[in-house]
C-alpha positions as CSV (number, residue, x, y, z in Angstrom):
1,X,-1.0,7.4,129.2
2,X,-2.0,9.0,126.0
3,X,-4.8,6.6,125.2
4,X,-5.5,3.0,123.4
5,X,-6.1,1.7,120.0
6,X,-7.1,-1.7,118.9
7,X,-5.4,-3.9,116.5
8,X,-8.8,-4.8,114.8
9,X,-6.3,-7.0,111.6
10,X,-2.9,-7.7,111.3
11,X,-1.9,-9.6,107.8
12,X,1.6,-10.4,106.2
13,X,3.1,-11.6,102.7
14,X,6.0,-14.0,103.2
15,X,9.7,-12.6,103.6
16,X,11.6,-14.2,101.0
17,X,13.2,-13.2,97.7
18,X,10.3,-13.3,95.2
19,X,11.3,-10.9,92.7
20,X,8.4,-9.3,92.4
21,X,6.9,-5.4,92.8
22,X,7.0,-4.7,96.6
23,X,3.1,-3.2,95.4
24,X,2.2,-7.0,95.4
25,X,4.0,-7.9,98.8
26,X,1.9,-5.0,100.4
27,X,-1.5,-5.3,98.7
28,X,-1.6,-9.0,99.7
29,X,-0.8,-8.0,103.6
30,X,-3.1,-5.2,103.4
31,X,-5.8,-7.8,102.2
32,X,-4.7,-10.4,104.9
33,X,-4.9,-8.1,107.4
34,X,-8.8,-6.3,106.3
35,X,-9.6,-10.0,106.0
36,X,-8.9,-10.5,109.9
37,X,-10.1,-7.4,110.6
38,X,-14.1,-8.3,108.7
39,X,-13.8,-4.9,107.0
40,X,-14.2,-4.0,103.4
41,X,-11.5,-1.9,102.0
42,X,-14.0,0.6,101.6
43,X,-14.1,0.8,105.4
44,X,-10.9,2.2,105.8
45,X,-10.6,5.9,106.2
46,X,-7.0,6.5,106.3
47,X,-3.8,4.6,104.8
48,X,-0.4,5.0,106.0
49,X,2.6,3.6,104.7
50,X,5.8,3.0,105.4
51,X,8.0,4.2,102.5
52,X,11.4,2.3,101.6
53,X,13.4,4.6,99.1
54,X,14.7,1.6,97.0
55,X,11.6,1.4,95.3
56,X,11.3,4.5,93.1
57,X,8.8,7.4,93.7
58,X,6.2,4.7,94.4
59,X,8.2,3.8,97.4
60,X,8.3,7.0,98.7
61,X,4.7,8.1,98.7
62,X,3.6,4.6,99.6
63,X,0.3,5.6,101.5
64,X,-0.9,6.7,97.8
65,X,0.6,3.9,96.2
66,X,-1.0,1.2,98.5
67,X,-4.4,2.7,98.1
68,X,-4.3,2.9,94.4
69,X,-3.5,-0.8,94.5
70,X,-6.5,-1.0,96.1
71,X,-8.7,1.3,95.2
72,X,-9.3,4.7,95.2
73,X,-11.9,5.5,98.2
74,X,-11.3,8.6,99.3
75,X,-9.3,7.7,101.7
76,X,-6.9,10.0,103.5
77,X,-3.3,8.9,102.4
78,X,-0.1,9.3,104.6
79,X,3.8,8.2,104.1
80,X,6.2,7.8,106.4
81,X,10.1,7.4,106.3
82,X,12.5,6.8,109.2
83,X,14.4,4.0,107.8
84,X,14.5,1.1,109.9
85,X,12.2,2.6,112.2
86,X,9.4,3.1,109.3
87,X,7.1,0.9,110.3
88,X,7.0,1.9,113.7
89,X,6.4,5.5,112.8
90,X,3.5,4.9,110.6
91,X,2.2,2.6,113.4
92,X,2.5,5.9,115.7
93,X,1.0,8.0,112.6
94,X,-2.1,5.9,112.7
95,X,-2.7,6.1,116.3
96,X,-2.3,9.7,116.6
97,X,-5.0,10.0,113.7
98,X,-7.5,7.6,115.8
99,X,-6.6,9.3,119.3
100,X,-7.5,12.6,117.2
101,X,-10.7,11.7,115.9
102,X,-9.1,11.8,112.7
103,X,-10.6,8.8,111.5
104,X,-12.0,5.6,113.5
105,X,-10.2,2.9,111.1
106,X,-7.0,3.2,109.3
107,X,-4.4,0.5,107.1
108,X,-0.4,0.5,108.2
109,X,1.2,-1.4,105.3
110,X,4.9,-1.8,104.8
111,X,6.5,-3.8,102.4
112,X,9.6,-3.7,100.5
113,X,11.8,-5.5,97.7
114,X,15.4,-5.7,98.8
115,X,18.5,-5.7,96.6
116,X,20.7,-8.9,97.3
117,X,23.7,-8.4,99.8
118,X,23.8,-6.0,102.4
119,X,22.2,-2.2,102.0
120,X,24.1,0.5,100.4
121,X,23.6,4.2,100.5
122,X,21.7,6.4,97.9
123,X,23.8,6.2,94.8
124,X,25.7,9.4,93.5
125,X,28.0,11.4,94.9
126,X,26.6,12.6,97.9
127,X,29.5,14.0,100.0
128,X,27.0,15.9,102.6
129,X,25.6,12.7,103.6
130,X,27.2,11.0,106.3
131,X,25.6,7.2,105.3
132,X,27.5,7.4,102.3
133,X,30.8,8.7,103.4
134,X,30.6,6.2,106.2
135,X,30.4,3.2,103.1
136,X,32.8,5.4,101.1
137,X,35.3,6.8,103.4
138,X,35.7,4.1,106.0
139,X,34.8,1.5,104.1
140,X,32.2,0.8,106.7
141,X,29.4,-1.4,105.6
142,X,26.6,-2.7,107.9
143,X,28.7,-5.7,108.8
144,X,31.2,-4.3,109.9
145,X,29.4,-2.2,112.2
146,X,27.7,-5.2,113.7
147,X,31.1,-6.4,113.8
148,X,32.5,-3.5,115.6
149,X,29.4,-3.6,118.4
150,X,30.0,-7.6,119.0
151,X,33.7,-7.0,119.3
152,X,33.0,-4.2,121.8
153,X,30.6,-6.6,124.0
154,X,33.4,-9.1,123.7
155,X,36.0,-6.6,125.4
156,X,33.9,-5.1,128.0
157,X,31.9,-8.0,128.9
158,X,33.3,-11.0,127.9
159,X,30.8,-12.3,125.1
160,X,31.9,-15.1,123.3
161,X,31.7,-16.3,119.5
162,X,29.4,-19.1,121.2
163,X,27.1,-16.7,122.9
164,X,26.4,-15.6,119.6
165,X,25.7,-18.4,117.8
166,X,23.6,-19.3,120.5
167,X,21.5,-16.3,119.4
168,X,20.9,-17.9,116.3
169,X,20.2,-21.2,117.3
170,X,17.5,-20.0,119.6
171,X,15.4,-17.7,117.1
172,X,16.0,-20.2,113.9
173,X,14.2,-23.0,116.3
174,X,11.3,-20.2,116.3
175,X,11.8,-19.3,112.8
176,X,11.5,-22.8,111.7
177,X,7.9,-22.7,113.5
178,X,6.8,-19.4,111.7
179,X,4.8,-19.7,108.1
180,X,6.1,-16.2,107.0
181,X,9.9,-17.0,108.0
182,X,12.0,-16.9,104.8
183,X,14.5,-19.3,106.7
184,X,12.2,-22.1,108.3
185,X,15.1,-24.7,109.5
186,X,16.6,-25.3,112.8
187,X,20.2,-24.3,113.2
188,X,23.4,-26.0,115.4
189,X,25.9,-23.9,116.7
190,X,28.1,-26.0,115.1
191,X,26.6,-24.6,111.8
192,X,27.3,-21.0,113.1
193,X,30.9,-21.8,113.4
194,X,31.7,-23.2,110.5
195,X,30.0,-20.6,108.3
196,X,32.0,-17.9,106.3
197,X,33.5,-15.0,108.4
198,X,31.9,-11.9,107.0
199,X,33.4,-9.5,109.8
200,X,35.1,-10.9,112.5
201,X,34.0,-12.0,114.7
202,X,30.5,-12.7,113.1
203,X,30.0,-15.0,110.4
204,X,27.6,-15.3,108.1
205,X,24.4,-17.2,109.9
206,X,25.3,-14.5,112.5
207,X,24.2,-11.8,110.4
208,X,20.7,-11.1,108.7
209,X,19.7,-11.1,105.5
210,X,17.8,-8.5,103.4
211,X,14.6,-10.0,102.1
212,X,11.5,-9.2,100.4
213,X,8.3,-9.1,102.4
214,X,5.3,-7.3,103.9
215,X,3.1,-6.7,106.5
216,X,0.1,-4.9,107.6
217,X,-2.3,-4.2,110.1
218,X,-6.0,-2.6,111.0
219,X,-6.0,-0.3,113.9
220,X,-8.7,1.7,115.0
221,X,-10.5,3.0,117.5
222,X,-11.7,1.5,121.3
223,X,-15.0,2.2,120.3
224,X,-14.9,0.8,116.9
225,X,-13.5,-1.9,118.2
226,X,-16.8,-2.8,120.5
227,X,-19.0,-1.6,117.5
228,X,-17.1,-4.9,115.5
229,X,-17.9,-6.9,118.5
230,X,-14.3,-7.4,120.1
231,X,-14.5,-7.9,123.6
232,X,-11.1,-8.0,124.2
233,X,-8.8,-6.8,121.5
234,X,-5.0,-6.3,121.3
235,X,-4.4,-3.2,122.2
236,X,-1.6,-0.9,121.0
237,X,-1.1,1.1,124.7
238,X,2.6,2.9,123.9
239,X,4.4,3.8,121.0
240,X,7.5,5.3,121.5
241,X,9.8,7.5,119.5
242,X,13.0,9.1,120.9
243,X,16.2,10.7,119.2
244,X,19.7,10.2,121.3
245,X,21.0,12.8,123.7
246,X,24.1,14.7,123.9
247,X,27.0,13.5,124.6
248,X,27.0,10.1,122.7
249,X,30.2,8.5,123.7
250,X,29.2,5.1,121.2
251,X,29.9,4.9,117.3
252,X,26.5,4.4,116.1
253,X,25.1,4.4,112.7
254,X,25.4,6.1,110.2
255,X,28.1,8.4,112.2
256,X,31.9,7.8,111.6
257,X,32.8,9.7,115.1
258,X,31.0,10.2,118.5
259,X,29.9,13.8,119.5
260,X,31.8,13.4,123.0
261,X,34.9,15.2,123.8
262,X,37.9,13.9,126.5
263,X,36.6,15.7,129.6
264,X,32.1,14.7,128.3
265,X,30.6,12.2,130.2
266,X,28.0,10.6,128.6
267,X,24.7,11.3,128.9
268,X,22.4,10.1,131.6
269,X,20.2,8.4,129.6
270,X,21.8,6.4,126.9
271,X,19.4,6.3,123.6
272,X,18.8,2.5,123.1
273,X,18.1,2.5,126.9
274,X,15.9,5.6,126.5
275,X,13.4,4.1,123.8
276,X,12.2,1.3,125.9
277,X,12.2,3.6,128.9
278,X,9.6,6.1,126.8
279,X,7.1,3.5,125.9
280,X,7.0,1.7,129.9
281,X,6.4,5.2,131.3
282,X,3.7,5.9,128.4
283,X,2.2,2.3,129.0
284,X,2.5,2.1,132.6
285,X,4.2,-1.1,133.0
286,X,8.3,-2.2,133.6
287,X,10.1,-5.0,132.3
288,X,8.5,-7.1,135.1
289,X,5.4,-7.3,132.7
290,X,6.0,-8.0,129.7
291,X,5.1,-11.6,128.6
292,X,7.5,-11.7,125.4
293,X,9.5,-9.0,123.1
294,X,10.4,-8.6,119.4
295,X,13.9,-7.1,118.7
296,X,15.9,-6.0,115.9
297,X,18.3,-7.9,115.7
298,X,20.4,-7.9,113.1
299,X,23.1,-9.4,114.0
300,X,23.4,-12.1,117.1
301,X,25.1,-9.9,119.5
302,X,23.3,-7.0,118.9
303,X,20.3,-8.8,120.1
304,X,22.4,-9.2,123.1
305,X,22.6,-5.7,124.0
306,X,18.9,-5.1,123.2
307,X,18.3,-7.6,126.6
308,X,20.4,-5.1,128.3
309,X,18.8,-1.8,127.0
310,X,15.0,-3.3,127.5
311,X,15.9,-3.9,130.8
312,X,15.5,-7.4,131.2
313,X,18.9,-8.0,132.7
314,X,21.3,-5.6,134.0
315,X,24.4,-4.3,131.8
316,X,27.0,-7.1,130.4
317,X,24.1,-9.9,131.8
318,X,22.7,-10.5,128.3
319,X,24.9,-13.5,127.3
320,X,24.2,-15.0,131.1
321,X,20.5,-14.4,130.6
322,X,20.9,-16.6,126.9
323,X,22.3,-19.3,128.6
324,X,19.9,-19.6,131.3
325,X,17.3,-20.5,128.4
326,X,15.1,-17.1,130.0
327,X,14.7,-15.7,126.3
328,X,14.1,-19.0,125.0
329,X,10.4,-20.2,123.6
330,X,9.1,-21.4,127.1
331,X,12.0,-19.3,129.1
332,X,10.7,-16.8,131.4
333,X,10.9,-14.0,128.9
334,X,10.8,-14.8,125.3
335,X,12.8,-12.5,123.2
336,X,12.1,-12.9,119.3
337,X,9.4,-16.0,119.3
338,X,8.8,-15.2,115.7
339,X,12.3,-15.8,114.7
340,X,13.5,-12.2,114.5
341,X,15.3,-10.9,111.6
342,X,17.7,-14.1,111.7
343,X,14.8,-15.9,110.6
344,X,12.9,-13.2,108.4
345,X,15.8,-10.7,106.8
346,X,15.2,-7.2,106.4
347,X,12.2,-5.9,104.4
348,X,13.0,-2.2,105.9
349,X,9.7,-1.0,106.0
350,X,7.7,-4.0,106.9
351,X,9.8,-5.1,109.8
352,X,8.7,-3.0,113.0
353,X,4.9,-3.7,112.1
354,X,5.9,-7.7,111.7
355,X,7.0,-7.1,114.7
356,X,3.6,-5.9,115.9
357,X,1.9,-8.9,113.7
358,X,3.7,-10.7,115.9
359,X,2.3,-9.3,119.1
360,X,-1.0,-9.7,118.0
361,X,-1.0,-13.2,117.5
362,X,1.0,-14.2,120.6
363,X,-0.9,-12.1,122.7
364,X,-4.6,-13.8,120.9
365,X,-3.2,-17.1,121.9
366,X,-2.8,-18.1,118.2
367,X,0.9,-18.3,117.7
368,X,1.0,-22.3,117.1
369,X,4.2,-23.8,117.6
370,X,5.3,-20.4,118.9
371,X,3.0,-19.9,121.7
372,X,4.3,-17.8,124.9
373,X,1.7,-19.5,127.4
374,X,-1.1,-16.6,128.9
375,X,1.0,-14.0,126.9
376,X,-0.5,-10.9,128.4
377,X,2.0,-7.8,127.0
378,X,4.8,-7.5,124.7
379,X,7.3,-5.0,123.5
380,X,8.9,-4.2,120.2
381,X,11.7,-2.1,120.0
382,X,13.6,-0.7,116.5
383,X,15.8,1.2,115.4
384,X,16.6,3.6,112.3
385,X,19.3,5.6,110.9
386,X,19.5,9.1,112.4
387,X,18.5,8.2,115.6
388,X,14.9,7.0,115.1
389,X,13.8,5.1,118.2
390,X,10.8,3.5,118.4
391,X,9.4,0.8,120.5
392,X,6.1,-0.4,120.6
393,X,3.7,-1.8,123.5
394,X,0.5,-3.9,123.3
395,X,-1.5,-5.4,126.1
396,X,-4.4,-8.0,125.9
């Protein structure tokens, strides 16, 4: 175990599609979550953002751009970019700066104003970069690749459509339940079947959105923490960050081929498998543990295979575990009691410290609606282009 840090704040701006500068989305969060914390802004001795490229040069030096929002303070500033994994990385930036002695408090704001449909690469002519041959060669948007993952569940393991849309059904009753979901109504499966086909199998409530949003959080140090008078703070205990391992014998994004050859086998330790595995040795705990999880799931079956790759089934079980109700709200392992990304969208940045947002409040006890019952650990777990993996634990 490398060492602790407190969640002393954890704030969000709504997901939705606002229209407005993703400067706004993240300022408000960043406000929510000092607010939470009882600290000034001029209490905060680092910032670290989470940058999201669709945003212009403010985007991608966000620490600077959140802390002129602000203020300027003197403040060390920090960005981070790992795509989908963004969040997640600043979260691990922030700790490292605290375990350090770097600073004692420091701001992790992500926030992002999406374009509407699905994500597209950087625009141009960019032949050296393998996100925008996959889109331009192959045709091969993000659906489809979610499409391509569910088919293969359906082939080895024998997923159904319903499975799926049991995905959704599950997290849109938690979304519904959730102040900062953009989608806040319960869904039927019967919904889920007769929306549009997008990619076959999945349709289109089987697929997330991309949203606007933000969130933010406080962390600093153990000491600081007992200094603010928190007796018994959420605690951030792993953070995890992994990159796959030769030879990968699954497409995965943004690649159009596997690195495997005929007589490869693949590698011992599978990557989505491998970036839970790094944050329960770091943290100390197993699957056994943990109270709830927040996944990425952007589509329903992907969700699926995140069961299997946390560990809280065995391979091909994640459909049987569904249907028991386990990863329901009051099943024995809640998976996405927020709502997930079905409920929220994408806001790139933002999503892996909602995620953490998330953590925090289940494991305070002040969830609401969405309560996990004497939630005592949790476990996020992202992932970005170019093999970011990163997975989060926090303890109470």
């Amino acid at each position: 175990m490398t060492g602790e840090v407190a969640v002393l704040g954890a704030g969000m701006h709504p997901w939705g599609k606002w229209g407005r500068s993703f400067v706004e989305y993240g300022t408000k969060a960043a406000r929510a979550a000092l607010a939470d914390a009882g600290l000034e802004w001029s209490a905060i001795q680092s910032v670290v953002g989470a940058n999201t490229v669709r945003c212009g040069y403010p985007g991608q030096v966000s620490g600077a751009t959140f802390a002129r929002a602000l203020g300027w303070q003197g403040a060390r500033v920090t960005s981070v970019y790992a795509a989908c994994a963004s969040g997640a990385r600043a979260i691990d930036t922030a700790r490292a700066q605290i375990l350090s002695g770097m600073a004692d408090t420091v701001l992790v704001v992500g926030s992002d104003a999406a374009p509407k449909g699905f994500f597209a690469p950087a625009g141009g002519e960019r032949p050296d970069d393998p996100d925008w041959l996959r889109f331009r060669v192959l045709g091969a948007t993000n659906p489809a690749y979610f499409a391509l993952w569910a088919r293969r569940r359906m082939a080895m393991y024998g997923d159904t459509a319903e499975d799926f849309a049991r995905v959704k059904v599950k997290n849109a009753a938690a979304g519904a339940a959730n102040p900062y979901a953009r989608y806040r109504s319960p869904v039927t499966a019967e919904e889920v079947a007769a929306s549009p086909v997008v990619a076959d199998p999945l349709r289109l409530l089987d697929i997330c959105a991309t949203s606007d949003g933000a969130a933010a959080l406080v962390l600093g140090s153990m000491e600081t923490a007992r200094r603010l008078g928190m007796r018994r703070p959420v605690r951030i205990r792993a953070v995890s960050s992994v990159s796959p391992s030769h030879p990968r014998t699954a497409l995965d994004l943004p690649d159009i081929a596997t690195d495997s050859a005929p007589p490869g086998s693949p590698a011992s330790d599978p990557f989505r498998p491998s970036i839970a595995r790094a944050a329960y040795e770091e943290a100390g705990l197993g699957p056994e543990d943990l109270s709830l999880a927040e996944v990425y799931d952007l589509s329903t079956a992907l969700e699926l295979e995140w069961y299997e790759d946390l560990g809280l089934c065995g391979p091909g079980e994640g459909a049987k575990l569904l249907r028991e109700g386990a990863t329901a709200l009051g099943g024995r392992i809640p998976v996405n009691p927020s709502g997930g990304l079905a409920s929220f969208g994408e806001a790139v940045p933002a999503q892996a410290i909602a995620q953490v947002c998330e953590l925090t409040q289940q494991l305070r006890g002040q969830a609401g609606e969405r309560q996990v019952v004497g939630a005592s650990a949790g476990i996020t777990v992202n992932q970005g282009l170019f093999g970011h993996g990163s997975s989060v634990v926090a303890v109470r």
